[in-house]
Every structure is written in structure tokens, then in C-alpha cells.
C-alpha positions in Angstrom: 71.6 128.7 162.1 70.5 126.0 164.7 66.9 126.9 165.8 66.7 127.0 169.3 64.8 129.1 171.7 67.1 131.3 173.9 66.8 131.8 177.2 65.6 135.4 176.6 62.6 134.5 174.6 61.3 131.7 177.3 61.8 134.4 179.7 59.9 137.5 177.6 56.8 134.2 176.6 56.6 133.5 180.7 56.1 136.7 181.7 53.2 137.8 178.9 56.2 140.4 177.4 54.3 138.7 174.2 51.0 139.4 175.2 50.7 135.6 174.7 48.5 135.5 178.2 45.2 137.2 177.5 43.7 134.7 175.5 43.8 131.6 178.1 43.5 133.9 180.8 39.9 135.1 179.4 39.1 131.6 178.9 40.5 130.8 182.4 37.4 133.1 184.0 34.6 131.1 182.3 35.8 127.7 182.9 36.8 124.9 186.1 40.9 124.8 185.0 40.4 121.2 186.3 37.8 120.2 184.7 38.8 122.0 181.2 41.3 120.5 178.6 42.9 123.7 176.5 44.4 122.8 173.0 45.6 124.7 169.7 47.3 124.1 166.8 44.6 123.6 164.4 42.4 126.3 164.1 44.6 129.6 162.3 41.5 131.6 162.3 38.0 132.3 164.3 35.4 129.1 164.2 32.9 129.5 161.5 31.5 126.7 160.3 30.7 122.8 162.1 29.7 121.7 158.5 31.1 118.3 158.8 31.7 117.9 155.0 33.4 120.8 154.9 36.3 118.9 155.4 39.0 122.1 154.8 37.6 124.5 157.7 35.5 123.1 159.8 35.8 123.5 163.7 38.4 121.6 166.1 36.4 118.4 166.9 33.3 118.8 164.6 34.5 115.6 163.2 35.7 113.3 166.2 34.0 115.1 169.2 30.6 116.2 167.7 30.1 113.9 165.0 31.4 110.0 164.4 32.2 107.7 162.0 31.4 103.9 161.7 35.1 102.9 162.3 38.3 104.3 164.5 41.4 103.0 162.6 44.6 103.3 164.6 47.9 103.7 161.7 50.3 102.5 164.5 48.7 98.9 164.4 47.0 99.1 161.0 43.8 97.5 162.9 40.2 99.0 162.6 38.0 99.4 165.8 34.2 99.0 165.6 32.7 102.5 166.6 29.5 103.1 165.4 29.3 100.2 163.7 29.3 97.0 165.2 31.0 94.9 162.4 31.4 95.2 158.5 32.5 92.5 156.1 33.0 91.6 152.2 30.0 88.9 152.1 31.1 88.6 148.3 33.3 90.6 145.8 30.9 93.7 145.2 29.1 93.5 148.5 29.9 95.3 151.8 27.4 94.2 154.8 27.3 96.8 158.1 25.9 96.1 161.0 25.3 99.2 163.1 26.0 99.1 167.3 22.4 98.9 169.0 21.1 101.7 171.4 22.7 104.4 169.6 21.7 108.0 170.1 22.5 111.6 168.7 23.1 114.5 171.6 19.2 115.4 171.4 18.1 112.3 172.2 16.6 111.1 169.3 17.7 107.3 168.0 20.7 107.3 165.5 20.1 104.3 163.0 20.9 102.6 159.7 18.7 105.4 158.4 21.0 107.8 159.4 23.9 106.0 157.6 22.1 105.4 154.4 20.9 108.9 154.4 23.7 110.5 155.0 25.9 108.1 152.6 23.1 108.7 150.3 23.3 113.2 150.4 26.7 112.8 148.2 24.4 111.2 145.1 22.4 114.7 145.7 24.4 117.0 145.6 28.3 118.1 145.5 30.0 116.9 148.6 33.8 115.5 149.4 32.6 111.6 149.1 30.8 112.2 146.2 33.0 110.5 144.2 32.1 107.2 145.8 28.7 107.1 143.9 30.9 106.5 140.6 31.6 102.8 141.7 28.8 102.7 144.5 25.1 101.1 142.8 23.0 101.1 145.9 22.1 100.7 149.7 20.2 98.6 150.7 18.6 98.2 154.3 18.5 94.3 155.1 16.9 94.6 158.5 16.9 97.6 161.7 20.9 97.2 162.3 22.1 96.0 158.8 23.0 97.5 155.3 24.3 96.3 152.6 26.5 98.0 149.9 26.7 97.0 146.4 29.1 98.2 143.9 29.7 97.6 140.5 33.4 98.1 140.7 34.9 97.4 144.8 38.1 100.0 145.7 38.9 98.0 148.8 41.5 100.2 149.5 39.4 103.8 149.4 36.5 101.9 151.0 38.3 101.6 154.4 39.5 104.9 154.4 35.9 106.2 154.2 34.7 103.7 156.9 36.8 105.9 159.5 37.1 109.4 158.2 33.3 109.5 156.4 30.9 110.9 159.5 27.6 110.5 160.5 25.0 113.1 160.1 21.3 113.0 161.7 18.3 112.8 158.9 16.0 114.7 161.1 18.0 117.7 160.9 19.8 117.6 157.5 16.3 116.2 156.0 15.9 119.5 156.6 18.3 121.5 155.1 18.5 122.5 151.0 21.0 120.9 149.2 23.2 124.2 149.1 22.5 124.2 153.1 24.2 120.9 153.5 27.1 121.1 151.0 28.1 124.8 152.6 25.7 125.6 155.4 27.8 127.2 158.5 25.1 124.3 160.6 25.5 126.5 163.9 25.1 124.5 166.9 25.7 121.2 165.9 23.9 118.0 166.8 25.8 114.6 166.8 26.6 111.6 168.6 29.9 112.2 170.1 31.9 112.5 173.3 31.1 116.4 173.0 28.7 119.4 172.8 28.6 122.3 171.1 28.8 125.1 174.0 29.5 128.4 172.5 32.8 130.1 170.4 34.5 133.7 170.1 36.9 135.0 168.3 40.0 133.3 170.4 38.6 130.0 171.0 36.1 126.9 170.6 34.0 125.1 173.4 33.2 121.9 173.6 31.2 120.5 176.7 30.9 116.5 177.6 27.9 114.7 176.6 26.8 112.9 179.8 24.5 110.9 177.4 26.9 109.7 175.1 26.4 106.3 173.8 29.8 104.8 174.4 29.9 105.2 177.8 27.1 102.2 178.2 28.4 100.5 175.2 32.0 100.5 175.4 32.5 101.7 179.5 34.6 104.6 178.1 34.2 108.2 179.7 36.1 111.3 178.6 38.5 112.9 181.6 38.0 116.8 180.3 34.4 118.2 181.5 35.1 121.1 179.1 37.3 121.0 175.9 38.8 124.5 174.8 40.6 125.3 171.3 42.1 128.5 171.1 42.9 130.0 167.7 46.6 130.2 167.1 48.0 133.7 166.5 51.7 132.2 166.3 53.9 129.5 167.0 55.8 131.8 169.7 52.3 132.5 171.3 51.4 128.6 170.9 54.8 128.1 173.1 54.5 130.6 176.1 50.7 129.2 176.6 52.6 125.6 176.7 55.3 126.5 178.9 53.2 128.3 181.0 50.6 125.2 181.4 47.8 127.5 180.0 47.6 125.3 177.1 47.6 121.8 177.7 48.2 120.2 174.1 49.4 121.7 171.1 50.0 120.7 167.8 52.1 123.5 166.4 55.5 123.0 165.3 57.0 124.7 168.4 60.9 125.0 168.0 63.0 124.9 170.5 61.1 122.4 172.3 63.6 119.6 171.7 65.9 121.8 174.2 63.2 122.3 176.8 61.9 119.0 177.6 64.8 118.6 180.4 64.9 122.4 181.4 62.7 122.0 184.5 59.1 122.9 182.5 56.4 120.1 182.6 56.5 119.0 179.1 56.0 115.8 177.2 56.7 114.2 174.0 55.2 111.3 172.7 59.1 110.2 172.3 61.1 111.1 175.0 64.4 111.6 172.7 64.4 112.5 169.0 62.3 112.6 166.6 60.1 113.2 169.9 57.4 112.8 167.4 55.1 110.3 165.1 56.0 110.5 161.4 52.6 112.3 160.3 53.5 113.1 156.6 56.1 113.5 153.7 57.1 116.7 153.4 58.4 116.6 149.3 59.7 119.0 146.9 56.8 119.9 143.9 58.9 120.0 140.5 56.7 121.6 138.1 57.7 119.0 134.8 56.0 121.7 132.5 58.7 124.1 132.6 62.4 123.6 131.2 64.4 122.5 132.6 62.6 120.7 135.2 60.5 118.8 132.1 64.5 117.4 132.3 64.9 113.9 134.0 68.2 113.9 134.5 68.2 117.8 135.4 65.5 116.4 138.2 68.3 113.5 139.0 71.0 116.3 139.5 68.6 118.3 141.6 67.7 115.6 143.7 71.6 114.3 144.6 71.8 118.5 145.2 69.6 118.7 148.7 71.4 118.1 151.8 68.4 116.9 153.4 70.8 115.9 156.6 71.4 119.3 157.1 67.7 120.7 157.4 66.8 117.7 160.1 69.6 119.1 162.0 70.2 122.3 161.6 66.6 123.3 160.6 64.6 120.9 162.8 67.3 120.1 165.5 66.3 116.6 164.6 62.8 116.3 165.5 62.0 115.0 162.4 63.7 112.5 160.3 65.1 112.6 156.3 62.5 110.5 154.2 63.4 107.2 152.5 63.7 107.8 148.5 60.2 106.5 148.2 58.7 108.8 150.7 56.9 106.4 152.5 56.3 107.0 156.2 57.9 104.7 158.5 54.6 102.6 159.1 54.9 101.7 155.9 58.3 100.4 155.6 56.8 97.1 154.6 55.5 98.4 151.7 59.0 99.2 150.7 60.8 97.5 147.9 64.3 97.3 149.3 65.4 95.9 145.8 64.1 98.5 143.7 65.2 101.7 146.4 69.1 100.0 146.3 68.9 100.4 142.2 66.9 103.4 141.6 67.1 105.3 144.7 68.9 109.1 145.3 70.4 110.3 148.1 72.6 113.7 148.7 75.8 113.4 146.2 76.9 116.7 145.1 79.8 115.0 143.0 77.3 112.6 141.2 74.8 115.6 140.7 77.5 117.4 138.9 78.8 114.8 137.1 74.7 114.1 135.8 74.6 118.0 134.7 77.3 117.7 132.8 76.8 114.7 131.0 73.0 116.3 130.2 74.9 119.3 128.8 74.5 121.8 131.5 77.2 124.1 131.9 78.4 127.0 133.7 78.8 129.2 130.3 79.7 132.7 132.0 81.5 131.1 134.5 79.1 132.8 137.5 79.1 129.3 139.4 75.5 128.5 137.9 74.7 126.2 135.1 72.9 127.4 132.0 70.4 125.7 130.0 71.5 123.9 126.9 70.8 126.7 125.1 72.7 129.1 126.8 70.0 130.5 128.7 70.2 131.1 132.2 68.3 129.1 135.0 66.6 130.5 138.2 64.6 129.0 139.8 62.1 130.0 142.3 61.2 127.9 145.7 58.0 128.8 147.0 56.8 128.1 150.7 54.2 130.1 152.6 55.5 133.4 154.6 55.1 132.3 158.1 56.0 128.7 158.3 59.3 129.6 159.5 60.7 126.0 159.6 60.0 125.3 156.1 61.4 129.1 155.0 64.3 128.0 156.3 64.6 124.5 154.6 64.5 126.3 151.4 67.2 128.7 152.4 69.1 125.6 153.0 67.8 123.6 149.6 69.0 126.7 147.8 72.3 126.7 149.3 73.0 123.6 149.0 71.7 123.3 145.2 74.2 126.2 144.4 77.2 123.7 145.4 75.8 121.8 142.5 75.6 124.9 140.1 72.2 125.1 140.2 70.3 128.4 141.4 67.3 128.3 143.5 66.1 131.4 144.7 63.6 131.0 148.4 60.4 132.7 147.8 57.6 133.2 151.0 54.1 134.3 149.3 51.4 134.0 151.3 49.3 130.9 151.9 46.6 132.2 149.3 49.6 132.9 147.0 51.1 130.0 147.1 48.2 127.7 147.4 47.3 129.7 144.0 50.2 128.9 142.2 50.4 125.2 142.8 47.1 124.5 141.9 47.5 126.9 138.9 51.2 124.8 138.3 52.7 128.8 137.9 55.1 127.8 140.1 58.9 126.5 140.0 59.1 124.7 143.0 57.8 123.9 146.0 57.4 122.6 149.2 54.4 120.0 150.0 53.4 117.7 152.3 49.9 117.0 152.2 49.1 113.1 151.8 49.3 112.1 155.4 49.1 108.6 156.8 46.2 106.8 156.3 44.9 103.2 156.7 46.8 102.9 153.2 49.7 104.1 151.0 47.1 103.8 148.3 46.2 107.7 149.6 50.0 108.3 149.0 50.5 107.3 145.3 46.4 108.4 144.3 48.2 111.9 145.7 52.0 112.0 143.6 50.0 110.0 140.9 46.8 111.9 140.5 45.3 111.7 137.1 42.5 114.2 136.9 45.0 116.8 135.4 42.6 119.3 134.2 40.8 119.4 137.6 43.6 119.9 139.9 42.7 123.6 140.4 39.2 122.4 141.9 39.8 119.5 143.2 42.9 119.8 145.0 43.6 116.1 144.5 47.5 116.7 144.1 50.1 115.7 141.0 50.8 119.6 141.2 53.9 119.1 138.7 51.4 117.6 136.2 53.1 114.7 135.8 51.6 112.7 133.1 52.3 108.9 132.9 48.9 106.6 132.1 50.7 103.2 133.4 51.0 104.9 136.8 47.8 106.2 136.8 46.4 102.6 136.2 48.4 101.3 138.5 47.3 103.7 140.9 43.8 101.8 140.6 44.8 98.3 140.4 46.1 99.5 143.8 42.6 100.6 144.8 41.0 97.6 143.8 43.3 95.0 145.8 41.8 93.6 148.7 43.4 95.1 151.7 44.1 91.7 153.4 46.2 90.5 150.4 49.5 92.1 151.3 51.6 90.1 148.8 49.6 91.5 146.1 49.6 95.5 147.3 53.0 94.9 147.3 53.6 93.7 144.1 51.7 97.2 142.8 53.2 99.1 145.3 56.6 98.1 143.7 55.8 98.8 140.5 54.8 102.3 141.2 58.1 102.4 143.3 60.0 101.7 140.2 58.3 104.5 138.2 58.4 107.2 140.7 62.1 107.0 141.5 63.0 106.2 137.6 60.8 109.2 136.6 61.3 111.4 139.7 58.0 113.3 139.4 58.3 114.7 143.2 61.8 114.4 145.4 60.4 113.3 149.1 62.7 115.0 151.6 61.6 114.1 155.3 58.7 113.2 157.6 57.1 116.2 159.2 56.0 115.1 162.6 52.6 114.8 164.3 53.7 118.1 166.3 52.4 117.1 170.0 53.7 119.4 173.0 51.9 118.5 176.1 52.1 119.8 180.1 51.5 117.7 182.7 51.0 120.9 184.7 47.0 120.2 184.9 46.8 116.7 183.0 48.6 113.3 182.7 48.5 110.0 180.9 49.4 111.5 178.2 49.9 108.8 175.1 53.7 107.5 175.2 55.6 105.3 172.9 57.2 104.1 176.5 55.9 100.7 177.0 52.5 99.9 179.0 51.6 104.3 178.4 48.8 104.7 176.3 49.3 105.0 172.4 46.5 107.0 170.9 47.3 110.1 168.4 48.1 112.7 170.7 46.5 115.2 167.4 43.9 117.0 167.0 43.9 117.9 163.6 41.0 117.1 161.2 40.5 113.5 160.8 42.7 112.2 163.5 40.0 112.4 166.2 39.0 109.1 164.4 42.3 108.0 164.4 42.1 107.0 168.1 42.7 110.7 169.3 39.5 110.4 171.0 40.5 107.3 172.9 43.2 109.5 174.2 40.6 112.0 175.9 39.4 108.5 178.0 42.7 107.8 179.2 43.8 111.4 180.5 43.7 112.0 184.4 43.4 115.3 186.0 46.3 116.3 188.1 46.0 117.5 191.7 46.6 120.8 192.5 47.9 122.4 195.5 
């Protein structure tokens, strides 16, 4: 069924028949609506923690608005902007040199220097944190003078290198000096200190507040100022609720997936898109299907072929998504990317939705309908049913497995939609229980190296803990390698990450170890009820991520809080 929002619904959200008023409204009391920026769409539960390393559950902002890194990188240009560093650069082939901006300070005051970095650089060689991992091909730090450091490696991963100068942040040694090991690695760290745009101001159950740091250091350095006085993230109870606050201009930004939208942008609300038609939205991620290779038949290539030229991935971008998001190249990789493409290798190897071609590869595999129910048995004889798992909730991805099942049963093969909860169905892919599922968790980055290290990830016995992705244990050594001679390419030599990138191409749509289907969106819904300048692809606007999910405050998010101006009210 097209998803749409009836006229009913906007009607019951604008008048509170949803309760969906009470939250802003509370938040209204406390705070100048002129001076305060309300947002949602990250936060699905009450603040608890501003532990910056915490990377799965920290606060809206902690990273971004509280605490910095040493480099913005902006995916739309692929170029890296100096933040709290000044400069970095390769001075040989193991060898990074930083130089840190001058007159930087944290929120209390107090100096922030190339102590700072080296300490807090130095806290994942101490003890278990996300970056940890770095000190495996990371030798030492060493300070060369009061603004400079220098890296030294014994083995340089060019590739993961810049993706930690812009997502790894910054932490003050005068207060995590302090703190025990166990403190820093999973410490709540109530009332943070950084060096950002922001303050810590207080929380509740419903929201997070973030006041402006008159003192922050970029507003010398760089002449930036932030528009919103106040920053206010309420916690999301639904995508419904997310809507009426939107519609009602009680909630600014939001980076739900809010259907309907597509159809209200020209009913008369003040809305905005970053796109003004469709996809009305940046390609954020791939949303794939996870084929568990350690069951039968899946463990199948050509039963994976069949299933792949089964989905009618046409009909969830239109039917599901009423084409705000778009059906993924065979590779998967997002649209920035398209470079990166091997055109040559997609033409010979890719799939795309053939239902007469995926019966014809069933058949020639030996899969046939033996009891004539429309369903293909095993080659024994044995039946085949398959579960699709997504979480209960995420309505728009429920439906695309409604729509991957139906349309697989035109092949003969039977799917059967599953919703288990999040904690259910986070369980079963990292345990690899599971059939089938939906995923889309590499998002873009200053690399596709973060893409393959995801579908190719070759700690297989750690997946459970780690998290690192590969959840159909798919087990293929040249890859893997591959995957690292990736990481060890210099980033400026494109003709060589290419060369990689192709032969990892060639593997993944021989071998078929994930199916990509299309490119969720960075959801962005924003009223120009209270605030404009919102970023735009239209030409001369602003381009900044319009997102305020973890780590895209650092990818020029923030810039977009500089360029917003307050609207005049009545």
C-alpha cells in the first residue's frame, strides 16, 4: 500500500489528538523559542551518558557540540577542514606530523593543548576503548615542540587514519587524568567539559539541553558564531509524534524517517528538504539484505544469485518509500562514491530484479517445486522457509520485507517477514541465528574502505563483541587481504584505491555475500516556522549535513548551526 499520511492523521497530530504536544510545550516554558533550536531523531531513550567513547549511546551533541575533533571532513566534497588542528601531513611513509590551532581552550577555561591530544590518543593503549585498535599499528607520540606531534607507526592505514582525524574527539587531561580506567571506558561523565560550540545545561526524561559557549574558541579563530542560544533534543517516542512536532513548528529539525512528508512539502506547512523533489534526501547509507552463508541453502551461490534477481527493489522505493530514497547500484556503493565504481566489472557480474532469470538459476541448481505448493524445495526434498528479520517498529523496513517476501514467492522461494524487537534482532545477527536480514549500518565516511572493512570483516569469532559486521560469516581470506591493502593505500592515490576497490568489486558480486538494495536517506525534515538557511542542494544555499546523528556533527553539521538565521515573528 502507498505510504502516505492522510489528511485525517495531519489533522488528529495538529491538534495534540496524539498527545504529541506536551513534550515541546514543557520545553517551550523554560526556554526563548527564538533563541532555542529544538531537534530529534537521534535519541530513542532518556540521556544517560556524555561519555564521548561511548560511541553507541552517548548524548545528542556530546561529540560535535561538547567535545571536537582535530578535523571536519565534509563527504559531499571529499575535502578535510582544519578544526582543532591547524594542519597534519605524511612527512614520510610511517610518520604523521600535527600541528594543533593556537589559543585553544576547553569550556572551563583552562588551555587545550598537544597534551590533551597525546593524552587522550594515548587512554586507548590503557585501557579498552573504541580506537583501541589503532595502538596495533601505532608505535608512539611524540611531542616535537608546544603545537606539534608526531605519529609514528610501524605499519601506516592511510585510509583508517583519516577517518579517526574527524570522528576521534578530544578529551581534557585535567579531568580524565582523573578518572580510573573503568571511569573513562564507561563512566556516565555528568556535566561534561569540552571545547565546543556548546554547554552542557541540564536533561530530563523528554529532552537534552545544550547552551552556547560565548567562549568558544572558533569564534576568534575562525569568525564563526552559532545562531541557536539554546539547543534542545527531545527524545523520540515515535515517528507519528516526531511528525506533528514538525508540522506544528515545535520541532525545528528532525532526523526521523517521517512518511508522508514527500506529500506535504507543497501542502501549505513550512517544511524543507535538503532536495526540493525526490529523493529529497542525501544518500546516508546502504540498506542490504544479511544472508546468513552458514545455513543451507543460503551456503548456495547460485540459490543467493536466484534470490537476488527475486527482490523487486523498484517496488519498495515506490511503493514503500514513495521514492524518497533510491535502489542501490549492485555494488552498494553510495552515490559519492560512484567513482569508485567499476563500470566494467558491475555490466558482467552485476544483478538486477529478473524473476525469469532467477527461475531459470533455481532450476538449473536443482531446486524444484516437489509438492507443487508454488515453493521450491531443497535438493533433498526438504522444504525451505525462510525467516526475514527487521526490528518491530521500523515500519518502513517491515514493510520492505513484506514486499521482499512477496516478491521472492513469484520466484518460488518463501520468505516469511519476522519483527523481533531491536534486542532480538540485534541478538540474532551478532549470534548469525538468523535467516535473513535487513542492515544498513556502514555509512558514508571519508572512505569506502569503511564499506568493504564492514561486508568484508575478518574477525569472525569476535563479531558478537565487536560488532564489526560480516554477519553472514562470510569467509574468503583474499578479500580480507584485500580489505587491508585497501587500508594501506595512500588516500591521494586514487588510481591505485581503485584498482583494489575493483578487485573486491569482482568478489562481492561473484560471491554475493550481502545483496545491497537501496540508499536509506540522511532523514532531514526542517520548518522554517522559527528558523531559515537551512542547508540546500539549490545552488549558492548552504551545504552542511543537515544530521544530527552521532558522528555527523563533525561532518560539517556544526557549520550548519553558523549559517541558520532566526526568523521574525509577528
Amino acid at each position: 500500500m502507498r505510504r502516505v499520511v492522510s489528511i485525517l492523521l495531519v489533522l488528529a497530530l495538529l491538534t495534540g489528538v496524539l498527545g504529541v504536544t506536551s513534550v515541546a510545550a514543557a520545553a517551550t516554558t523554560e526556554f526563548p523559542r527564538s533563541q532555542t533550536l529544538y531537534t530529534g531523531g537521534k535519541q530513542w531513550g532518556p540521556p544517560s551518558n556524555w561519555n564521548p567513547f561511548m560511541t553507541g549511546n552517548y548524548a545528542t551533541g556530546t561529540i560535535g557540540l561538547c567535545y571536537e575533533t582535530l578535523f571536519l571532513y565534509d563527504p559531499l566534497t571529499a575535502k578535510f577542514t582544519p578544526w582543532l588542528a591547524s594542519s597534519g601531513k605524511w612527512t614520510n611513509s610511517t610518520t604523521y606530523r600535527l600541528v594543533l590551532r593556537p589559543g585553544l581552550t576547553w569550556s572551563d577555561g583552562k588551555a587545550l593543548t598537544v597534551d590533551d591530544v597525546k593524552f587522550t590518543i594515548e587512554l586507548g593503549k590503557k585501557t579498552t576503548l573504541n580506537f583501541s585498535s589503532l595502538w596495533s599499528w601505532l608505535t608512539s607520540i611524540t611531542k616535537v615542540n608546544s603545537t606539534t606531534l608526531d605519529f609514528k607507526f610501524k605499519t601506516a592505514l592511510y585510509q583508517e587514519w583519516d577517518n579517526y582525524l574527524y570522528n576521534l574527539p578530544i578529551v581534557p587531561q585535567h579531568i580524565w587524568g582523573t578518572k580510573s580506567l573503568t571511569d573513562v571506558a564507561t563512566g556516565a561523565n555528568d556535566k561534561p567539559v569540552g571545547s565546543g560550540a556548546y554547554l552542557y545545561n541540564t536533561y530530563d526524561q523528554t529532552k537534552m539541553v545544550w547552551e552556547k559557549n560565548v567562549n568558544w574558541w572558533a569564534t576568534k579563530a575562525l569568525k564563526l558564531s552559532v545562531a541557536p542560544k539554546y539547543i534542545i533534543d527531545l527524545v523520540n517516542t515515535s515517528n507519528e509524534n516526531s511528525l506533528g512536532l514538525v508540522l506544528q513548528g515545535q520541532e525545528d529539525l528532525n532526523n526521523n524517517y517521517l512518511p508522508g512528508i514527500s506529500t506535504l512539502l507543497t501542502g501549505g506547512y513550512a517544511l524543507h528538504t535538503y532536495y526540493p523533489s525526490a529523493p529529497y534526501d542525501i544518500a546516508a547509507n546502504t540498506a542490504w539484505l544479511d544472508i546468513n552463508l552458514q545455513k543451507k541453502p543460503m551456503s548456495d551461490l547460485a540459490f543467493r544469485k536466484a534470490l537476488a534477481y527475486g527482490i523487486n527493489v523498484a517496488d519498495i522505493v515506490s511503493r514503500d518509500y514513495n521514492n524518497m530514497v533510491q535502489a542501490s547500484d549492485p555494488t552498494g556503493l553510495l552515490p559519492m562514491w560512484n567513482k569508485y565504481v567499476d563500470q566494467a566489472v558491475v555490466k558482467k557480474l552485476g544483478i538486477t530484479y529478473n524473476p525469469a532469470k532467477a527461475k531459470q538459476v533455481l532450476a538449473a541448481a536443482g531446486y524444484k517445486d516437489v509438492n507443487h505448493d508454488g515453493f521450491v524445495e531443497n535438493k533433498d526434498g526438504t522444504k525451505i522457509v525462510l525467516k526475514l528479520i527487521v526490528p518491530n517498529g521500523w515500519s518502513d523496513w517491515m514493510a520492505a520485507a513484506q514486499m521482499i517476501s512477496k516478491s521472492a514467492k513469484t520466484v518460488g522461494i518463501k520468505i516469511v517477514a519476522s519483527y523481533p524487537d531491536f534486542n532480538g534482532y540485534l541478538d540474532a545477527r551478532l549470534k548469525g541465528t538468523f535467516d535473513l536480514a535487513i542492515d544498513n549500518q556502514a555509512n558514508v565516511s571519508n572512505s569506502p574502505w569503511t564499506y568493504y572493512h564492514f561486508i568484508f570483516y575478518d574477525q569472525l569469532k569476535d563479531i558478537p563483541t565487536t560488532q564489526g559486521g560480516n554477519y553472514g560469516r562470510y569467509n574468503n581470506k583474499t578479500a580480507f587481504a584485500l580489505v587491508t591493502q585497501l587500508d594501506k593505500t595512500k588516500t591521494t592515490d586514487l588510481a591505485a584505491m581503485k584498482a583494489v576497490i575493483s578487485k573486491l568489486q569482482t568478489i562481492q558480486l561473484t560471491d554475493l555475500p550481502m545483496i545491497p538494495l537501496w540508499y536509506n536517506g540522511m532523514w532531514a525534515q526542517m520548518s522554517t516556522t522559527y528558523w531559515t538557511n537551512w542547508p540546500s542542494s539549490v545552488a549558492g544555499k548552504n551545504h552542511d549535513l543537515p544530521v544530527t546523528w552521532n558522528g555527523y556533527w563533525n561532518m560539517t553539521a556544526i557549520l550548519m548551526l553558523t549559517q541558520l538565521k532566526a526568523v521574525k515573528q509577528p
